[in-house]
Residue, then its C-alpha position, 0 to 999 in steps of 0.5 A: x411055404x417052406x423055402x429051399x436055398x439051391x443057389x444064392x439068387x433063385x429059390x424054390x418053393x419046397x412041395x411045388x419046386x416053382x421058381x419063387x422068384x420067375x413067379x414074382x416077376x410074372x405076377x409083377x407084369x400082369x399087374x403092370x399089362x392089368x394098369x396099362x388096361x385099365x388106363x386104356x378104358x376110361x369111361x370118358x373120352x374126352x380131353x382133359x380139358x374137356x373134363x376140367x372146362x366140364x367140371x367148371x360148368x358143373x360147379x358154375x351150375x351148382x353156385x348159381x343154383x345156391x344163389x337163387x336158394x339165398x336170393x330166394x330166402x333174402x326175399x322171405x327174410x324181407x317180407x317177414x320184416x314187412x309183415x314185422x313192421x306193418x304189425x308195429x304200425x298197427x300196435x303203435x298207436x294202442x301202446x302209445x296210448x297205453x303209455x299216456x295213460x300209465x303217465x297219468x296214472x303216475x301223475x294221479x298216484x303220485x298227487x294222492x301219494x302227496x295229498x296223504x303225506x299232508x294228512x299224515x303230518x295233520x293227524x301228527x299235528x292234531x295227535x300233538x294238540x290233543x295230548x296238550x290238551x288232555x296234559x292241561x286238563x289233567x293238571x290241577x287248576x289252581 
């Protein structure tokens, strides 16, 4: 819209000549009347107080429904660690008996490693003892 200057404080819009300046301040009343409406038809009529003590009972519900979920969870956490413990119970006594047997296993493998050193060091003794041997027939007798 095109505005037109008649005086220094009204203007006035040039195709309606409606005073801009009386709309605005209508406009700016109806929206002040339409707030103090709204203020007046609250959907709860109740106190402040009444709404805060309401919304602390409503949190209040909820922490106590959370802690009954975290109560209830620390109760399966408990019986997986039950389950846990009896199934070491049970599998102790395979694995204990697993472990002597590699022990003896150990001890076994570790006399035999023992045992062929000492056939080892005969078979280099015996080696030796031949080539002297076979060096004495080799040389003439005289």
């Amino acid at each position: 819209m095109r505005f037109l200057l008649e005086s220094a404080e009204a203007r006035t819009c040039e195709l309606c000549r409606i005073d801009v300046e009386a709309l605005k301040r209508y406009h700016l009343l109806a929206e002040v009347v339409a707030m103090a409406d709204k203020t007046q038809d609250l959907p709860d009529a109740r106190s402040f107080e009444e709404r805060v003590f309401a919304r602390f009972d409503a949190l209040d519900a909820r922490l106590s429904t959370m802690e009954a979920r975290f109560d209830a969870m620390e109760m399966r956490l408990t019986a997986l660690e039950d389950k846990a413990d009896a199934r070491l119970r049970e599998t102790r006594p395979i694995w204990e008996n697993v472990q002597e047997r590699l022990t003896t296993i150990e001890t076994t493998l570790e006399d035999i490693q023992s045992q062929l050193r000492e056939v080892v060091r005969d078979l280099y003794s015996m080696r030796g003892r031949i080539g002297r041997l076979e060096d004495r027939d080799r040389s003439p007798a005289v």
